[in-house]
N, C-alpha and C positions, 0 to 999 in steps of 0.2 A: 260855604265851607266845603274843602274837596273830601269825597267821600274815600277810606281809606281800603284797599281792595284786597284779602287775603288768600291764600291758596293758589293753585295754576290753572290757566285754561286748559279746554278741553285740547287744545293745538300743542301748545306747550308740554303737555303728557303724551300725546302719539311721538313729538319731535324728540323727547327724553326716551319714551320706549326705544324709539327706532334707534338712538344714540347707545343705549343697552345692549341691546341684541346683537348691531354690530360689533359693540366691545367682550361679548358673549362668543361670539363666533369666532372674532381674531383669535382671542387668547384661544380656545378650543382646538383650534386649528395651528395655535401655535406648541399646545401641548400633543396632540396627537403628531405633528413634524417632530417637536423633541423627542415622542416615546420611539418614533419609528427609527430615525437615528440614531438612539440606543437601541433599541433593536437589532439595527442592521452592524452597528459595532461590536456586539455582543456574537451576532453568528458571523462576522469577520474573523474575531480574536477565536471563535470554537472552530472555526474551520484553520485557521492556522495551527490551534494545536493541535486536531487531528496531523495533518501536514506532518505537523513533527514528530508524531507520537507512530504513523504508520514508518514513516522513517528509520523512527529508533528498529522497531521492529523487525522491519527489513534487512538493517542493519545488524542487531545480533544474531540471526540467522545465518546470516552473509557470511558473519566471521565464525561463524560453527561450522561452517560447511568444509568439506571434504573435496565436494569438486561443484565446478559451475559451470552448466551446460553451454557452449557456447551459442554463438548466433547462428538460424538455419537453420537448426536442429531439430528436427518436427518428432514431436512424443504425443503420444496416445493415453490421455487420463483414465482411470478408469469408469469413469461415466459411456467411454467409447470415442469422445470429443475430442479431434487433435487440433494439436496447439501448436505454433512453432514460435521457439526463440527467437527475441531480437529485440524490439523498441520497446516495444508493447508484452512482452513476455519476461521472465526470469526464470530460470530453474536452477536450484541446487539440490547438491546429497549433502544430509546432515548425519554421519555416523551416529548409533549407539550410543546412548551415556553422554547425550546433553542435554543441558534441561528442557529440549521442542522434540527431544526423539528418545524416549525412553519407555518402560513397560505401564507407567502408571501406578494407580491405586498407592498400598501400604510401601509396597517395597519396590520402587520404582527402579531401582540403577541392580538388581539382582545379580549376581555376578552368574549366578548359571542359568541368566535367563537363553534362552534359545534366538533371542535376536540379537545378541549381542555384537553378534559378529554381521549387523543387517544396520541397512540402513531407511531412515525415511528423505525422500523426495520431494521439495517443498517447492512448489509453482505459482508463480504471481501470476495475475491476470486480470486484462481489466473487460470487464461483461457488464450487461444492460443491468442495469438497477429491479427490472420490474419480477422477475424470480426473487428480488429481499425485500421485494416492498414490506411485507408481514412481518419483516423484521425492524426494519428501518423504519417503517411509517411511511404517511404518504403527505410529504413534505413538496409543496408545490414549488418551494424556490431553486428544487435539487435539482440537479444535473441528472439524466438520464444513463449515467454510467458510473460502476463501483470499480474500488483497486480488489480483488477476491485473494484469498489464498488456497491454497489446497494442501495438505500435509497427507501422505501418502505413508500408508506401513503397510508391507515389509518390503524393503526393496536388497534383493542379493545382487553384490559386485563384486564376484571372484579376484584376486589378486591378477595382476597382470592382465588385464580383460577392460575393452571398452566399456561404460554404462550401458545397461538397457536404457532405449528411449520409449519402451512398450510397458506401463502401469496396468495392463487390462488385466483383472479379476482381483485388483489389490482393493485396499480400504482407505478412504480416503475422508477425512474431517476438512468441511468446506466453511471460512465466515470472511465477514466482509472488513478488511482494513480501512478502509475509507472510503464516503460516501460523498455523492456531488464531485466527480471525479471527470477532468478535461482532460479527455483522449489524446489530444496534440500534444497537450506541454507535460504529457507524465511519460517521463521516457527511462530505459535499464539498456544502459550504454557498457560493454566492455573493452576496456581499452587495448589497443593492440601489443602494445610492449609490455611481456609478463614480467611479473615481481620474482616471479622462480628463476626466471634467464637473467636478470637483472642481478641477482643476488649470487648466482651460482648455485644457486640449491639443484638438488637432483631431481629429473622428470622421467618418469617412466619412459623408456624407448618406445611403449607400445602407443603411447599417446603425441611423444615428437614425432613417430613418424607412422603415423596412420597408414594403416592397409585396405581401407573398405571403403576409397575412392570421395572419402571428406578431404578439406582443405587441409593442408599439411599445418598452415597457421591456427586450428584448431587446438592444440595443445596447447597453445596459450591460456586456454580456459581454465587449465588445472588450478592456476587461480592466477588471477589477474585484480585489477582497479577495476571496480564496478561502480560507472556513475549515476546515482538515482535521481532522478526529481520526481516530484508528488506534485501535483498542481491541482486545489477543489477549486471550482467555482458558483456561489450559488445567484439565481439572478439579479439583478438590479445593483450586485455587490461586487468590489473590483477582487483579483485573484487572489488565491491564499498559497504563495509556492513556499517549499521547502525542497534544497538540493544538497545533495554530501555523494563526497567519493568514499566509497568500503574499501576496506583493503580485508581481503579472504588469504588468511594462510595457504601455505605450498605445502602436499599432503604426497609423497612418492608413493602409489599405488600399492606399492609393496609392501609396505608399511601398514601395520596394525590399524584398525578406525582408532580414530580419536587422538589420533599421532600426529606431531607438524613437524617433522623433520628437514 
């Protein structure tokens, strides 16, 4: 009579372990693949909304502004650091009595405040990351470059009178609009043909025809189509762009701040 044999060899349990382990492993490896590509979709979609969110912002400034410094323009922050307009730069004046340039605290829009008739100077710019790392974190997959802003008070601009492009001894609030920031594809384009000449609106003579040996085509600046794009990229992850043209009201120097005549 054959003898009836119960349980598994000793072969037969290494060959089942080893059959475990690798089913152990795959899945493991297929769950750390899933997390990581939710992961990298997760700071895909947070870098796109930064994208849009430094945009917006960009963008209600843009359209509070007074005037837009054009390109070439080299200003002196007041850190002492000069900057000049063009791809990589933005500058505008944001009159009095909006809600990025006003006195603060309780009573912020005061009608006899003393700066009322002042304005603040708002500068984009894009600089190294590692001055905000202590703000930002020290996020290995970021880019080595931020978009910054600088919000400047008090800036005086006499009627009929070119801007100062010199901020030295002013006060300036510095933070960072967006972070993991590609230097190439974040550009502040203005386009040549103004909306003021376009439209017929009035421009101050002293700005159509410059006397202090700038481009005659800088009056265009008074406002113009400002084309923004924001491009983050953090590594391993494809780009996050966000681009929109501003349109900046036509402000005649002459004209009270906060005017768009």
């Amino acid at each position: 009579m054959r003898r009836t044999r119960y349980g598994f060899t000793l072969i037969e349990l290494l060959v089942s372990m080893g059959i475990l382990a690798l089913l152990l492993v795959l899945s493991t490896n297929l769950i750390v693949k899933n997390q990581q590509i939710a992961n990298d979709q997760i700071t895909h979609r947070k870098a796109s909304e930064d994208a849009r969110l430094a945009l917006l912002r960009i963008g209600e400034l843009t359209s509070s502004a007074a005037y837009v410094f054009p390109r070439g323009e080299r200003l002196t922050l007041p850190s002492g650091r000069h900057v000049t307009t063009g791809l990589r730069t933005l500058a505008l004046l944001v009159p009095w009595g909006t809600p990025f340039c006003n006195d603060g605290g309780a009573n912020p829009y005061n009608s006899s405040s003393t700066h009322k008739d002042e304005y603040c100077a708002v500068v984009y710019t894009i600089e190294n990351r590692a001055p905000y790392r202590s703000i930002l974190g020290n996020n290995p997959k970021a880019q080595n470059k931020v978009l910054v802003e600088h919000v400047i008070k008090w800036v005086d601009w006499p009627p009929n009178t070119l801007p100062t492009r010199d901020f030295t001894g002013l006060s300036d609030q510095v933070g960072v609009v967006a972070d993991s920031v590609v230097r190439s594809a974040t550009n502040f384009k203005i386009t040549s043909a103004s909306i003021s000449r376009a439209s017929n609106k009035p421009i101050d003579p002293i700005l159509a025809t410059r006397s202090d040996g700038a481009r005659p085509g800088d009056s265009n600046a008074l406002i113009d189509n400002v084309f923004v794009e924001v491009t983050l990229r953090y590594q391993g992850l494809r780009d996050a762009k966000e681009q929109r043209v501003l349109l900046a009201k036509a402000v005649p120097r002459s004209a009270p701040p906060g005017t768009g005549n």
